[in-house]
Every structure is written in C-alpha cells, then in structure tokens.
C-alpha positions as CSV (number, residue, x, y, z in Angstrom):
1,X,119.0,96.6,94.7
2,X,116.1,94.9,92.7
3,X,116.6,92.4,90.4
4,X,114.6,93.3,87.4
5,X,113.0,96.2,86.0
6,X,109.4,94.5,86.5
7,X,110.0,94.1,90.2
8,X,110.8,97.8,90.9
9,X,108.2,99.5,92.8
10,X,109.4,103.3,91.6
11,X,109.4,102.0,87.6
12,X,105.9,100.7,88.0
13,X,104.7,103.6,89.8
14,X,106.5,106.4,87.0
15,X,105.0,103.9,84.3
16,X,101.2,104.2,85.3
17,X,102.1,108.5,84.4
18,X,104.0,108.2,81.4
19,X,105.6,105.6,79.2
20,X,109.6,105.5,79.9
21,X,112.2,104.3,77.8
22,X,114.9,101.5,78.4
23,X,117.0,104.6,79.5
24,X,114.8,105.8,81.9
25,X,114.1,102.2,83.4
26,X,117.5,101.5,84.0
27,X,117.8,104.6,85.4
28,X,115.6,104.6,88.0
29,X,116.4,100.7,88.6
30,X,120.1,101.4,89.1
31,X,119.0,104.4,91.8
32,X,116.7,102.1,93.7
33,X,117.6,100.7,97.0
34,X,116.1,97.2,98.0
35,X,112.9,96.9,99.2
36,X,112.6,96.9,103.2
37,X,109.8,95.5,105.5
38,X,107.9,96.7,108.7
39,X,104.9,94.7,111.1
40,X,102.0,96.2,111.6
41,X,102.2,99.0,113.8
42,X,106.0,99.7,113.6
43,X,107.1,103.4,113.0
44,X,108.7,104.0,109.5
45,X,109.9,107.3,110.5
46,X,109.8,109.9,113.2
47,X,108.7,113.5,113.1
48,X,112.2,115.0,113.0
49,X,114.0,112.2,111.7
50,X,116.6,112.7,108.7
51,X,114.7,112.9,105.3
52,X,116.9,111.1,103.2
53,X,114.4,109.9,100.8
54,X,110.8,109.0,99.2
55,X,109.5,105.1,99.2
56,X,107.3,103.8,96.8
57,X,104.8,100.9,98.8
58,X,105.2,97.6,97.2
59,X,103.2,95.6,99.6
60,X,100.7,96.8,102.8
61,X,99.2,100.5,104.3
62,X,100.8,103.4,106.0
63,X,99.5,106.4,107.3
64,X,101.3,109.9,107.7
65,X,100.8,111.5,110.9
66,X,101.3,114.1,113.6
67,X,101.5,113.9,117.9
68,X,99.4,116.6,119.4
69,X,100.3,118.4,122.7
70,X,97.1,116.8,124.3
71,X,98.2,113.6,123.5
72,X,95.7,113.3,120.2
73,X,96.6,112.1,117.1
74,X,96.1,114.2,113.6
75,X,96.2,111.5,110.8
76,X,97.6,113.5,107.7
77,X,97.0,111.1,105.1
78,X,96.5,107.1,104.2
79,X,98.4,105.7,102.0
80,X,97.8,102.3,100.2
81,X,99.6,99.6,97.4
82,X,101.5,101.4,94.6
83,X,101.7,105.4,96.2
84,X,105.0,107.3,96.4
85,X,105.1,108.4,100.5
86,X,107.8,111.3,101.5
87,X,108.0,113.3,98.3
88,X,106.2,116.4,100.8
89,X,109.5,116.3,102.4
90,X,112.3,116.7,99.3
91,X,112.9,120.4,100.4
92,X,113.6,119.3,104.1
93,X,116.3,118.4,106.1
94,X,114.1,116.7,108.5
95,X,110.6,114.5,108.7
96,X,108.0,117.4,109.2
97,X,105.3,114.2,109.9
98,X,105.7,110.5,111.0
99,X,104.9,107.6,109.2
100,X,103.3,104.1,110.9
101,X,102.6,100.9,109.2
102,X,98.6,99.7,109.3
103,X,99.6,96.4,108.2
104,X,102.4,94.3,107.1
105,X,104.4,96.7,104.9
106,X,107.2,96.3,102.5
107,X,108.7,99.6,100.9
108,X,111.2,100.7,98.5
109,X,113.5,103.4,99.6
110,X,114.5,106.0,96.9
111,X,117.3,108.1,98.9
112,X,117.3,111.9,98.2
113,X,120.6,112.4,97.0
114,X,119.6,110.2,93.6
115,X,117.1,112.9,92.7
116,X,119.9,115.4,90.8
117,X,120.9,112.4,88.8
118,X,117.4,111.8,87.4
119,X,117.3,115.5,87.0
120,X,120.3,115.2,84.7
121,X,119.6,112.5,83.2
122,X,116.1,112.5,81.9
123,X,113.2,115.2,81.1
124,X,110.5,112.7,80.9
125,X,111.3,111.7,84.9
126,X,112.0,115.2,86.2
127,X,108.3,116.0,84.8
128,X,106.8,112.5,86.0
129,X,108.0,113.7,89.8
130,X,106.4,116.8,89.0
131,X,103.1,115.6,88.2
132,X,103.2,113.0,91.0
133,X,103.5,116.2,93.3
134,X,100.9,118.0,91.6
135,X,98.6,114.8,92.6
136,X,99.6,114.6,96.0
137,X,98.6,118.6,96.3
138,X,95.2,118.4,94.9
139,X,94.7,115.5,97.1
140,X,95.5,116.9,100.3
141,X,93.4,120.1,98.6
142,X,90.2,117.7,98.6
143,X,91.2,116.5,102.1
144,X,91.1,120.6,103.6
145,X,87.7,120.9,102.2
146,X,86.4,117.3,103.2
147,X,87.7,118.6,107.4
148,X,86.3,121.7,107.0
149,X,82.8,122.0,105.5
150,X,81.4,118.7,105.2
151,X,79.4,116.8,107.6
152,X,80.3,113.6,109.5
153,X,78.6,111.3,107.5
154,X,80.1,112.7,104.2
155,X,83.4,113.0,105.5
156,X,83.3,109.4,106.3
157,X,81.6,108.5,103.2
158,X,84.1,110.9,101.2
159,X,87.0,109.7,102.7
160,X,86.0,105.6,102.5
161,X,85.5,106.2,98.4
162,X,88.3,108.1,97.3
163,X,90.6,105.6,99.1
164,X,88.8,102.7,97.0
165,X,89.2,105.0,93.6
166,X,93.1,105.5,94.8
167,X,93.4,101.5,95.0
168,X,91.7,101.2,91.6
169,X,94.5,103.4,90.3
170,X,97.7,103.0,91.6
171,X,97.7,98.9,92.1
172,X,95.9,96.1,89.9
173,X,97.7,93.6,92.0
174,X,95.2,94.2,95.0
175,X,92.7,92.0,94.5
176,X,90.1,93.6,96.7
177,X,89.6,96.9,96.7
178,X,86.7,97.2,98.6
179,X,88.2,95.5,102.1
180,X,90.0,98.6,103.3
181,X,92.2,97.8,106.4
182,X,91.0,100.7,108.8
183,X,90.5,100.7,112.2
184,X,87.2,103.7,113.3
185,X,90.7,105.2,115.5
186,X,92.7,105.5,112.5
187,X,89.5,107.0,110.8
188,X,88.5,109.4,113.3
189,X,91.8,110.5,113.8
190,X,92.0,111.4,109.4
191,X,88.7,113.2,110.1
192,X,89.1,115.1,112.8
193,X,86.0,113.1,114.5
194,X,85.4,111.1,118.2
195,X,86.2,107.6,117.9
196,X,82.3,107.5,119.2
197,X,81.1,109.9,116.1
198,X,82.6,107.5,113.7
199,X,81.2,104.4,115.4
200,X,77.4,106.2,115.1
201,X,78.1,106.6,111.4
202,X,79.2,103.4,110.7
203,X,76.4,102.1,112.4
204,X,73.9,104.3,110.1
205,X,75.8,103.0,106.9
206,X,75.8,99.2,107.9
207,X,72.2,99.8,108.5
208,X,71.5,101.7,105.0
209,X,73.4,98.9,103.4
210,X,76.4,100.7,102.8
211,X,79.0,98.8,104.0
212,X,79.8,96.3,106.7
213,X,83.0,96.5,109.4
214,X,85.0,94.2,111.9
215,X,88.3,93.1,112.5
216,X,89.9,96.6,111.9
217,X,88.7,96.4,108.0
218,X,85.8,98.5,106.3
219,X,84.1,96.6,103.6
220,X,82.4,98.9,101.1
221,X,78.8,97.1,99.6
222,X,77.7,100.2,97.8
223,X,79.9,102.6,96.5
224,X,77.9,104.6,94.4
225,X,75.9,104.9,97.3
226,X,78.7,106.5,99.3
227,X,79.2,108.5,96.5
228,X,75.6,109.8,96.6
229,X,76.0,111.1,100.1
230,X,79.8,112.2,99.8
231,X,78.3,114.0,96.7
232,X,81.7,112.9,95.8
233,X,83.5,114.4,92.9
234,X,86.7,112.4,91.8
235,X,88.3,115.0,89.4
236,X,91.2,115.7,92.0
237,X,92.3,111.9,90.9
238,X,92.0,111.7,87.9
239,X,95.5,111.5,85.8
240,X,97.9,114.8,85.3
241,X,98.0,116.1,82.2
242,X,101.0,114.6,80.5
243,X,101.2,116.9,77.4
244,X,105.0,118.3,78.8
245,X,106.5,114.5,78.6
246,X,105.6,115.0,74.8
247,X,107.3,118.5,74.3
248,X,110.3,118.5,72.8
249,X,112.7,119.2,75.7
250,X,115.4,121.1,73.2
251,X,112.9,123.3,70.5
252,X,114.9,124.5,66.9
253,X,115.8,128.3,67.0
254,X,113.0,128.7,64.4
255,X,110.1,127.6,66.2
256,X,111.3,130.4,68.6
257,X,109.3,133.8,68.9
C-alpha cells in the first residue's frame, strides 16, 4: 500500500478531474495496492488473462494491443505518465487486449473488486470514473477517424501531437514532453501503416523541420507545424465537464417537479 496520499498514482490522477475531499483521499489510498514494476518489453497482461483491475502509470509507457492471425500486430492505444490503463475491461471477466511495457514501467494496481466500495462510498468518485471513461471513448473516437480517412502523413502527424498534448495533461512531472519514446514499429503498428510507410514520412518531416528521430525516441521540433498538417483539432482532450461533481447528490423534495 502507498505511504502517503501524495504518492498515490490513482489520487493524483482523480485530482487533475475534480477536487476530492480528505474522505475521498483516504478512500482511494486505503483501496490502493502498491505500486509494481516491469522492463522494457515485458508483458503486463495477456489477451485472456483475468481482469482483476485498472492501473494508474506512475513511471514509464505501455501500449495496449492485439495478435493478428497473420502474425501482425494491431497497436490499440499508447499510453504514457499519469493515464488510468484497463478501465475498457471493468465489465469483463477476461483481458479483451494485451498490454506491453515501451520502457521501464512502474504501475499501480487498483483491483476490481474495490470499485463497489468507492461506489458506496462517494458520489464525487463514482462520477470522476465516469468522466475518465467518457475521455478514454472520445479518444479512441478520434483514433477511428485518424485510421480511416486521413492520410499517412496526417495520421503520423496526428498521432505524434495528441500524444504530446496527453503528456502536457496528465503528468507535470515529465520533464520533456517532446522526446516521445516510440519506435517507427510501434508507430506503424498504431496506424495501421508499413514499417517502410512510416520510415518515408519521417524522413519528409525531419526534412521539413519537423522533428528529428533515433534511438527508438521521436523528438518533436515544431508542433504547431504538425498541427498544421494533422489539421489537428484537440477538443476530444480537452477536460469533461464536471458540473455533476457539483450537483447535490440528495436534492430537497421541493426542488422536485
């Protein structure tokens, strides 16, 4: 269990949605499980696996993803400091994707069975989880669109900026966020592009002053340059609207119709 409220990965994460009480902090410290660390590389969890729970990423980058029949890969999603991964799963028994480490990683489990206690317990967290899912859907919204109608270079372009924007958002403690840790295979794989297609692109941004690559990281120079050829749009991340945490939870009989 974690030793202080400050050093819990799931309060942080609630707190940058809504401000929580002492209650509520306590709460979701008493519920979470000690944080737990993976090399590079290593497999978090297995498509088909028991989901037993969410993590919220303290240190490092995952990505979600699915095995193909053909032996290709289908990257579902990148995740990076300060995001909650495995809250796609609560209404399963078993992993629907897996889960890899891109670097060094140190999560904090959240098991499942904890969820009907915060439930119980508190309005303002059942709603936070709710807007955190709400997030997560108009995310992987922007992703359908970004496979299916744009073209490589604002896929890539797309893809490289909102993951900058997420950084920005969920974790002040990176102190970079324009060294993204991602391999072209990781990033073909997330845009449903050759390993070669990718490698052409890059080459055509590094050139256009973009952004410059090597040892597996993607360094962004110009981001609202991406943005200009993305024609990128960052509505999809911006903050839920939180007016439900302020709604009063039991309302008198005569403010009822």
């Amino acid at each position: 269990m974690s030793s202080g409220v400050g050093e819990s990965c799931i309060v942080r994460h609630f707190e940058s949605y809504a401000e929580l009480s002492e209650k509520d902090r306590r709460l979701l410290l008493s519920l979470e499980d000690g944080p737990r660390t993976w090399t590079k590389n290593a497999i978090i969890w297995s498509q088909g696996d028991e989901s037993d729970g969410f993590y919220t990423i303290r240190k490092g980058w995952v990505c979600a993803f699915r095995d193909l029949q053909d032996g290709t890969r289908q990257v579902l999603d990148v995740y990076v400091p300060g995001d909650i991964v495995g809250l796609r799963e609560f209404a399963f028994q078993t992993r629907i994707s897996s889960m890899i480490a891109l670097s060094d990683a140190e999560l904090c489990p959240f098991p499942k069975s904890h969820l009907a206690q915060v439930f119980a317990s508190s309005v303002t967290l059942c709603s936070t989880i709710f807007m955190i899912t709400a997030r997560d859907q108009a995310i992987l919204l922007e992703r359908l669109v970004n496979l299916g109608r744009r073209s490589a270079r604002e896929k890539l372009a797309h893809f490289l900026v909102e993951i900058s924007h997420r950084l920005q958002r969920t974790n002040a403690q990176v102190e970079n966020h324009l060294s993204l840790p991602l391999s072209q295979g990781v990033l073909a794989d997330a845009l449903g592009l050759s390993a070669v297609h990718v490698s052409r692109t890059f080459q055509e941004f590094r050139t256009e002053g973009l952004l410059e690559t090597g040892n597996s990281h993607v360094v962004l120079l110009d981001i609202e340059g991406l943005e200009t050829v993305a024609g990128f749009d960052g509505c999809y991340l911006e903050q839920p609207v939180s007016e439900l945490l302020l709604a009063d939870p039991h309302p008198s009989s005569a403010s009822l119709p």
